[in-house]
C-alpha positions in Angstrom: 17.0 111.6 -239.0 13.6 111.7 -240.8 12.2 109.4 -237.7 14.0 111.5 -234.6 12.1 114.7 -236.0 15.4 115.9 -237.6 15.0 118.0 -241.0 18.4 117.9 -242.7 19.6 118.0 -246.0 19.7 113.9 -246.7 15.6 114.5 -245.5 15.4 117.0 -248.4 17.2 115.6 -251.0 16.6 111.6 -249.9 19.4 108.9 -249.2 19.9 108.0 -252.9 20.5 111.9 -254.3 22.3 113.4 -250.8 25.9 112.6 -252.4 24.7 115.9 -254.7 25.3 117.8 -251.5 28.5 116.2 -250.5 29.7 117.1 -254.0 28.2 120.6 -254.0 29.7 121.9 -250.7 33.2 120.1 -251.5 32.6 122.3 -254.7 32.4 125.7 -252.5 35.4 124.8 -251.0 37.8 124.1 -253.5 36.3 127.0 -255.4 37.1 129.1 -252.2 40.5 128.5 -252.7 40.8 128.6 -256.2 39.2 132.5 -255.6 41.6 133.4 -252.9 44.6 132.5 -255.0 43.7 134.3 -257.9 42.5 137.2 -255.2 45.8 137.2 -253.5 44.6 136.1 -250.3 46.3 132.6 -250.4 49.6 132.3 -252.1 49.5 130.3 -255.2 50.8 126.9 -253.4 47.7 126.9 -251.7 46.6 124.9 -255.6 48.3 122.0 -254.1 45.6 121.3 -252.0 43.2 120.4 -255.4 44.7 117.5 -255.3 42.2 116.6 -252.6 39.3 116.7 -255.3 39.7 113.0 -256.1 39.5 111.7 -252.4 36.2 113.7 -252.4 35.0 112.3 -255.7 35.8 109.0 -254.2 33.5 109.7 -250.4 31.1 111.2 -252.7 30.8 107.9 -254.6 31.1 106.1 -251.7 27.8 107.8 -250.7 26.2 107.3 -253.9 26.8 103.4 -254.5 25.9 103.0 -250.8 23.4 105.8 -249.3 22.1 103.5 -246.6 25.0 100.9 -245.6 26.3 102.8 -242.0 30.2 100.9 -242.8 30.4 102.7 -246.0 28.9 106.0 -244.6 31.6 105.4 -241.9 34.6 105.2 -244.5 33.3 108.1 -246.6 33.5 110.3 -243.2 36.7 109.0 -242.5 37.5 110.4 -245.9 36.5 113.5 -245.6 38.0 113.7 -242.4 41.3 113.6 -244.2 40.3 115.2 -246.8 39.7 118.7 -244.5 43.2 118.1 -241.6 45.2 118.1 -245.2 43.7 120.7 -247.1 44.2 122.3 -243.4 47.7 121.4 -243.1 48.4 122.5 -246.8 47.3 125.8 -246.8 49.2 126.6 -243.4 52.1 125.5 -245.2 51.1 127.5 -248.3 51.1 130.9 -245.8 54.3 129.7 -244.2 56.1 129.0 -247.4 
């Protein structure tokens, strides 16, 4: 990013430490939840989709161990990936229920 003029948040925080920003905004998220059960926006099956926290502990490791190996940084998408179509799919079925 650094070389194509890009200034992102890996730029800021550096290969090795960006995983603190994966863990931070997967943080706001769940938290967002968390608030909007308790709120009564979300009904309180929407706590299922916590579960999800330990697939993104394991990207966010995934980026920590290996901050520059593009395979790794692959799978730890792909992780995420699933991580938001089920939180997705378990909060629609949180409203529906």
């Amino acid at each position: 990013d650094k070389s194509a003029g890009k200034f992102t948040g890996v730029n800021l925080l550096g290969q090795k430490n960006s995983f603190i920003m994966y863990l931070l905004l997967e943080l706001c998220g769940f938290i967002s939840i968390v608030i909007a059960v308790r709120s009564g926006y979300l009904k309180p099956a929407a706590i299922f989709s916590l579960i999800l926290i330990f697939a993104a502990l394991k990207a966010a490791m995934i980026l920590r161990k290996f901050p520059g190996q593009k395979i790794k940084l692959v799978e730890s998408s792909k992780i995420t990936i699933a991580i938001q179509a089920l939180a997705g799919i378990i909060l629609i079925i949180a409203l529906i229920l």
